[in-house]
N, CA, C and O atoms as CSV, one atom per row, in Angstrom:
chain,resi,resn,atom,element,x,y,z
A,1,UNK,N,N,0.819,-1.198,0.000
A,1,UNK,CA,C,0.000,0.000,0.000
A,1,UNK,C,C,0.864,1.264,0.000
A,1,UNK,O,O,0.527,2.186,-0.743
A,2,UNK,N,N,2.076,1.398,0.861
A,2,UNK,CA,C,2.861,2.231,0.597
A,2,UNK,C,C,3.538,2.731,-0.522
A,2,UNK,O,O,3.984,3.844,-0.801
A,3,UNK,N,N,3.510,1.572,-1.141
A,3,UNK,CA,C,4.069,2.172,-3.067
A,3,UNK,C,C,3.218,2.582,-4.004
A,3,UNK,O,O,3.459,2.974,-5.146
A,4,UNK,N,N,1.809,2.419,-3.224
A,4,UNK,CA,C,0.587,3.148,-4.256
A,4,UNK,C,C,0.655,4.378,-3.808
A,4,UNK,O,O,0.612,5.159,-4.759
A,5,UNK,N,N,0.757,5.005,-2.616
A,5,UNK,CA,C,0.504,6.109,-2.505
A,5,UNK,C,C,1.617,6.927,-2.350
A,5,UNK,O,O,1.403,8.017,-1.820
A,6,UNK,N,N,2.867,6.635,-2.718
A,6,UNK,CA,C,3.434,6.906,-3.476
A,6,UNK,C,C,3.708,7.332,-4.827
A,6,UNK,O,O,4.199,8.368,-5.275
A,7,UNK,N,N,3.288,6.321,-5.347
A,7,UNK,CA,C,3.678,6.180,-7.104
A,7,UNK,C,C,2.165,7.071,-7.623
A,7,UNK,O,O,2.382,7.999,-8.402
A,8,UNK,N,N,1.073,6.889,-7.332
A,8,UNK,CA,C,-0.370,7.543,-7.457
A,8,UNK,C,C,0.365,8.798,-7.480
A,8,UNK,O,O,0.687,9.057,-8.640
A,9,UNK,N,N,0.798,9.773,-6.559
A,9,UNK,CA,C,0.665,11.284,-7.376
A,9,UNK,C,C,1.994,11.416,-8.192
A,9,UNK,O,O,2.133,12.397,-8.922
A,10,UNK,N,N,2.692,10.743,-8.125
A,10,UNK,CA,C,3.802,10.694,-9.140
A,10,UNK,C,C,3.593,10.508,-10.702
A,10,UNK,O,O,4.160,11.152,-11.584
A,11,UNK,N,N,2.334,9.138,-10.917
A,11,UNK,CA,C,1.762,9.234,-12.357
A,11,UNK,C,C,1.199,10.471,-12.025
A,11,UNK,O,O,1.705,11.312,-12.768
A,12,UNK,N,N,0.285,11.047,-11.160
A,12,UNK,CA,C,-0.509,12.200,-11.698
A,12,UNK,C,C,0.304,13.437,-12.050
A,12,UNK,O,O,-0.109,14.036,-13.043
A,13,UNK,N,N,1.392,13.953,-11.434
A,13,UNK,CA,C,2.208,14.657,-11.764
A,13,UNK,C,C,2.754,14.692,-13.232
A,13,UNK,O,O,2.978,15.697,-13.907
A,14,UNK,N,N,2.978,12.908,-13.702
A,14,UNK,CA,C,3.530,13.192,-15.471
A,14,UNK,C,C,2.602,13.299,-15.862
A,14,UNK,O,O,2.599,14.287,-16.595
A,15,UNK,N,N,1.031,12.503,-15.801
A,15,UNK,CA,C,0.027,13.284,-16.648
A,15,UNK,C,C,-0.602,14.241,-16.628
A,15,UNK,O,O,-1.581,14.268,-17.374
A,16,UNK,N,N,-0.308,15.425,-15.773
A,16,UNK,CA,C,-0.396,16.663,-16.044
A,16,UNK,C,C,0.759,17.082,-16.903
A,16,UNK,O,O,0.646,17.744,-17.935
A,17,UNK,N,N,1.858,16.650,-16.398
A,17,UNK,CA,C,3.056,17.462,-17.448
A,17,UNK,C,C,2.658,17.120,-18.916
A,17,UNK,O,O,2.660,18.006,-19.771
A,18,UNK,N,N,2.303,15.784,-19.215
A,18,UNK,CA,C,2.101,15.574,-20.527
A,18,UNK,C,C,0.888,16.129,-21.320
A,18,UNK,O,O,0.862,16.199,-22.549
A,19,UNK,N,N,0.062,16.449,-20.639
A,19,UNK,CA,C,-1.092,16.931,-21.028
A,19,UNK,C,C,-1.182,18.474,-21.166
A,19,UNK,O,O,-1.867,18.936,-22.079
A,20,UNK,N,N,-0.399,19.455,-20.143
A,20,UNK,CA,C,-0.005,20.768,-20.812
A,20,UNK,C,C,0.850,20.518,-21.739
A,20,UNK,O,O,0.542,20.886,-22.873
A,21,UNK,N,N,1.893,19.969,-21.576
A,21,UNK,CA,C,3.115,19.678,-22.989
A,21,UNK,C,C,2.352,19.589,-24.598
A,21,UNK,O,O,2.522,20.275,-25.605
A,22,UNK,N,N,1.523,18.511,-24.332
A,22,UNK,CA,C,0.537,18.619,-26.079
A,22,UNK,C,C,-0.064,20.004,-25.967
A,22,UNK,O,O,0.135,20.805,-26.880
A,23,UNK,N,N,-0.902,20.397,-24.737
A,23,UNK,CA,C,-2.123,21.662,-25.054
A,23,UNK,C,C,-1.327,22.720,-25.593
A,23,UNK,O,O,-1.840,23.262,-26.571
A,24,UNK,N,N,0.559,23.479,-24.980
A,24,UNK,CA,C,1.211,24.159,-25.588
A,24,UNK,C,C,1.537,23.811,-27.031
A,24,UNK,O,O,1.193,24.534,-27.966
A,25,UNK,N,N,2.270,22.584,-27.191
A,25,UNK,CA,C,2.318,21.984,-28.294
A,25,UNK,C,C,1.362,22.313,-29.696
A,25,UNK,O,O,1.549,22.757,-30.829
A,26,UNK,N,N,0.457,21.910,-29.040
A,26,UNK,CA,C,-0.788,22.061,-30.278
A,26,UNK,C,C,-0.955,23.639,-30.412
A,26,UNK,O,O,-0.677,24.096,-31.521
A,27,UNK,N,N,-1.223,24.211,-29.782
A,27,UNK,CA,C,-1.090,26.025,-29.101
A,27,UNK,C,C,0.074,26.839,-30.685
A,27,UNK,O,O,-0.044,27.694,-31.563
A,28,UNK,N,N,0.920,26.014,-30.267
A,28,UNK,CA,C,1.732,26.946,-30.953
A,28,UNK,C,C,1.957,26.614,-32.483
A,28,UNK,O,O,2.455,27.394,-33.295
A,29,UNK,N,N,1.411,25.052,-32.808
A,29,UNK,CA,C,1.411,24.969,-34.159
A,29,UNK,C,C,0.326,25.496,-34.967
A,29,UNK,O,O,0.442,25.679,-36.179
A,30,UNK,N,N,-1.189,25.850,-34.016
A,30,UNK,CA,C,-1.775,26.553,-34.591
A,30,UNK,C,C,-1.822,27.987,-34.662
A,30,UNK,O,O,-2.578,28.619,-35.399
A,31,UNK,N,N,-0.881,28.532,-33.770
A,31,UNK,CA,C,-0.339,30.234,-34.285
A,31,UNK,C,C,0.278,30.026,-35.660
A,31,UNK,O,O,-0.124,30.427,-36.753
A,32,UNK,N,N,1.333,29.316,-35.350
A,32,UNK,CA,C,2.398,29.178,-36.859
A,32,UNK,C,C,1.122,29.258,-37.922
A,32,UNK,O,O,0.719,30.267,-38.499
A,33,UNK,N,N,0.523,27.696,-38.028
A,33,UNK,CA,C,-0.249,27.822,-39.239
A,33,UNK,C,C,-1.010,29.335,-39.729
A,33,UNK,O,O,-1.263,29.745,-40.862
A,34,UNK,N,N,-1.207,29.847,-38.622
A,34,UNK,CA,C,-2.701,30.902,-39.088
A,34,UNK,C,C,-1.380,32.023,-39.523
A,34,UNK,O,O,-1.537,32.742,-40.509
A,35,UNK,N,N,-0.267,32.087,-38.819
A,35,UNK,CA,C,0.622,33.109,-39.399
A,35,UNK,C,C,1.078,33.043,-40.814
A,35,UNK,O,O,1.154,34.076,-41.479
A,36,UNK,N,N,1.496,31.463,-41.485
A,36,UNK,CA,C,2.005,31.202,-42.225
A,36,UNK,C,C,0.248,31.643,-43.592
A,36,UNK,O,O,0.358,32.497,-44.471
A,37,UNK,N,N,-0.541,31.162,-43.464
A,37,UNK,CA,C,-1.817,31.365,-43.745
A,37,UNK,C,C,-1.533,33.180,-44.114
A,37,UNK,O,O,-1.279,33.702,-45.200
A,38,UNK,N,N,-1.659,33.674,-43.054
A,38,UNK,CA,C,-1.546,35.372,-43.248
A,38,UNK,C,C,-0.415,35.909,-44.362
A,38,UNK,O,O,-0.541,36.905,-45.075
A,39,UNK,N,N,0.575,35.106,-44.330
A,39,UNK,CA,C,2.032,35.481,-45.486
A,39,UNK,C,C,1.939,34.738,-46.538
A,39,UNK,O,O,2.854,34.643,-47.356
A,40,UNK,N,N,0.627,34.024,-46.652
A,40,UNK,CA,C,0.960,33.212,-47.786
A,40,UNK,C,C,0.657,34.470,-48.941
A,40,UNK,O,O,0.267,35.548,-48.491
A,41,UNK,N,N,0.877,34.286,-50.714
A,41,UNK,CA,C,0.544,34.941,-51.392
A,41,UNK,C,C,-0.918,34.818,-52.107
A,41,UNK,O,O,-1.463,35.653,-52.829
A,42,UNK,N,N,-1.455,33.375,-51.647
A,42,UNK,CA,C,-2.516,32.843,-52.233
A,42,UNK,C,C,-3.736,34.156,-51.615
A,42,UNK,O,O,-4.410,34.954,-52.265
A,43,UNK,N,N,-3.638,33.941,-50.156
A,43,UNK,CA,C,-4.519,34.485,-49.288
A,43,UNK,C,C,-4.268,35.735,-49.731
A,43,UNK,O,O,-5.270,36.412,-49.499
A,44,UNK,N,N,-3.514,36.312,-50.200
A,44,UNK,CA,C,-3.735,38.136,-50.783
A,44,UNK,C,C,-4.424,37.998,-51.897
A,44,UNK,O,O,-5.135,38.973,-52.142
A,45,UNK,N,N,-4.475,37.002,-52.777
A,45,UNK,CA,C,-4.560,36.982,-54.384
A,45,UNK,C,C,-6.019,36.418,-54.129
A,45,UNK,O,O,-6.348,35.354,-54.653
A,46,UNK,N,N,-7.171,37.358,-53.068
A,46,UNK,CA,C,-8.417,36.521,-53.511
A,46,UNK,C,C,-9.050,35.965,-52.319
A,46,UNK,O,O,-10.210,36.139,-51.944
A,47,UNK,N,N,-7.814,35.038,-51.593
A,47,UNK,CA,C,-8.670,33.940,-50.494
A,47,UNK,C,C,-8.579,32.789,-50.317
A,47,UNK,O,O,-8.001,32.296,-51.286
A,48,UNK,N,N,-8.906,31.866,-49.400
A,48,UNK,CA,C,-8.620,30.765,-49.696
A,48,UNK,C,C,-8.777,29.619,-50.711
A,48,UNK,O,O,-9.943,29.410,-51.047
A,49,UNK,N,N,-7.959,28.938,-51.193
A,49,UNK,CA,C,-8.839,28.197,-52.496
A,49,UNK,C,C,-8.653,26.998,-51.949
A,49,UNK,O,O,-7.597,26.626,-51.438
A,50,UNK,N,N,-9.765,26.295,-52.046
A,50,UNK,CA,C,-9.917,24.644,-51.306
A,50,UNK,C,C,-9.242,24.024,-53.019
A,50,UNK,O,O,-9.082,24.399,-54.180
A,51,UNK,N,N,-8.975,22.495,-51.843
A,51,UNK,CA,C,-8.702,21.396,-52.838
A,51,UNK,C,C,-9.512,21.080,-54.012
A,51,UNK,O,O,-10.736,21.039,-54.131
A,52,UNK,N,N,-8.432,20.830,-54.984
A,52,UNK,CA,C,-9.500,20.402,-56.517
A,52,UNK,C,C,-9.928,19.488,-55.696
A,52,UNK,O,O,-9.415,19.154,-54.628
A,53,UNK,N,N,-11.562,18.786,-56.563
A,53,UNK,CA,C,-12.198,17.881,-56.466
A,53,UNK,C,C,-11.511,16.341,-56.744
A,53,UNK,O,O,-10.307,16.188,-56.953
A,54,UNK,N,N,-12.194,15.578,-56.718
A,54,UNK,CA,C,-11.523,14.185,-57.579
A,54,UNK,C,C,-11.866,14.513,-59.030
A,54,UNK,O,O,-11.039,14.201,-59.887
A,55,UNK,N,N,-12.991,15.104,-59.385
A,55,UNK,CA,C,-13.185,15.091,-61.108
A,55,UNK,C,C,-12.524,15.650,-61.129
A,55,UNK,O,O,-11.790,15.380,-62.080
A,56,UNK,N,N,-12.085,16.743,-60.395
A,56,UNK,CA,C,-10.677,17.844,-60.611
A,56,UNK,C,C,-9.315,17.625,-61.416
A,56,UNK,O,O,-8.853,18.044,-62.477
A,57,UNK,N,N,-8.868,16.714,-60.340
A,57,UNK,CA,C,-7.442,16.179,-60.405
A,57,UNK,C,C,-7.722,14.930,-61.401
A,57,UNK,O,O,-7.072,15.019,-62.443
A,58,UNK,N,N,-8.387,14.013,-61.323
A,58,UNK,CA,C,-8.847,13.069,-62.633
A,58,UNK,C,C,-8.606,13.894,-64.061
A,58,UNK,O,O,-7.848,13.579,-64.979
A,59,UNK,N,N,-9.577,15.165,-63.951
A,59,UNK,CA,C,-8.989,15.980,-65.611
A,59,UNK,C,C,-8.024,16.470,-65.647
A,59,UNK,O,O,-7.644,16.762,-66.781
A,60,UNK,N,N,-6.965,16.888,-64.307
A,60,UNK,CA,C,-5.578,17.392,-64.325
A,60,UNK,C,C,-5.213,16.416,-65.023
A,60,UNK,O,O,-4.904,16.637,-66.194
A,61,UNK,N,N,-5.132,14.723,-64.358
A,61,UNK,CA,C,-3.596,13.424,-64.252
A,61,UNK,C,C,-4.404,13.289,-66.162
A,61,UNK,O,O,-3.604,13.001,-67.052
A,62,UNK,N,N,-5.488,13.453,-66.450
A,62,UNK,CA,C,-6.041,12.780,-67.985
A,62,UNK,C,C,-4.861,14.117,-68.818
A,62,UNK,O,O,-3.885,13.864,-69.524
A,63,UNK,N,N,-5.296,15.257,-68.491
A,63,UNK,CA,C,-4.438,16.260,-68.958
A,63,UNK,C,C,-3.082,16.141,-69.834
A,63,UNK,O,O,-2.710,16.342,-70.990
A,64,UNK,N,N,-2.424,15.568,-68.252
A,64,UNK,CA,C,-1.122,15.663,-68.472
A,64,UNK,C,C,-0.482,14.502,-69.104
A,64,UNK,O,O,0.641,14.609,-69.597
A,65,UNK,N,N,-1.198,13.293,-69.119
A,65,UNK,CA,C,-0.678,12.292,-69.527
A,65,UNK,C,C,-0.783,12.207,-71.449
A,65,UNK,O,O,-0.083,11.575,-72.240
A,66,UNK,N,N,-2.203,13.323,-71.731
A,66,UNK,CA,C,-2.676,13.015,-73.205
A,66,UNK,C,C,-1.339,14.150,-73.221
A,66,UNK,O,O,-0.441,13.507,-73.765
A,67,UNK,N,N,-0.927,15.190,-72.964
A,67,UNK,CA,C,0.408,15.747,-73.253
A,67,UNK,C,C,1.552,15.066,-73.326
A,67,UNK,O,O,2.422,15.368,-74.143
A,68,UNK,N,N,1.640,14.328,-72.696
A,68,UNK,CA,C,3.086,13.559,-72.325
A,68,UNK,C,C,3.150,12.353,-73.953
A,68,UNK,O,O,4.156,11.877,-74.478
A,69,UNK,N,N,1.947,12.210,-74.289
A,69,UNK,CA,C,1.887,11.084,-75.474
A,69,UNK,C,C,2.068,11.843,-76.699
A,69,UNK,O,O,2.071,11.268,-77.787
């Protein structure tokens, strides 16, 4: 019984450390992104532009391949 109540706030101690460690973690990769977002040139030129579709990229790869022949 003595090594549980022991070792008990000792795990609780790393899973707090680990659990602020990701919340900063995650914290700061989503500043970066929204900064990198703000400097991009796309986002001046208009706005965001989402992903082609699949018919999208299907008429890109048909595209490029009837070029390549």
């Amino acid at each position: 019984m003595d090594g549980m109540q022991i070792a008990l706030p000792i795990v609780g101690i790393v899973a707090a450390a680990a659990v602020t460690f990701y919340a900063v973690s995650f914290a700061e990769i989503r500043e970066k992104t929204f900064k990198e977002l703000d400097e991009s040139s796309e986002f001046d030129n208009g706005g965001f532009k989402p992903a082609p579709s699949s018919r999208e990229r299907r008429a890109i790869r048909q595209a490029r391949k009837q070029g390549k022949s």
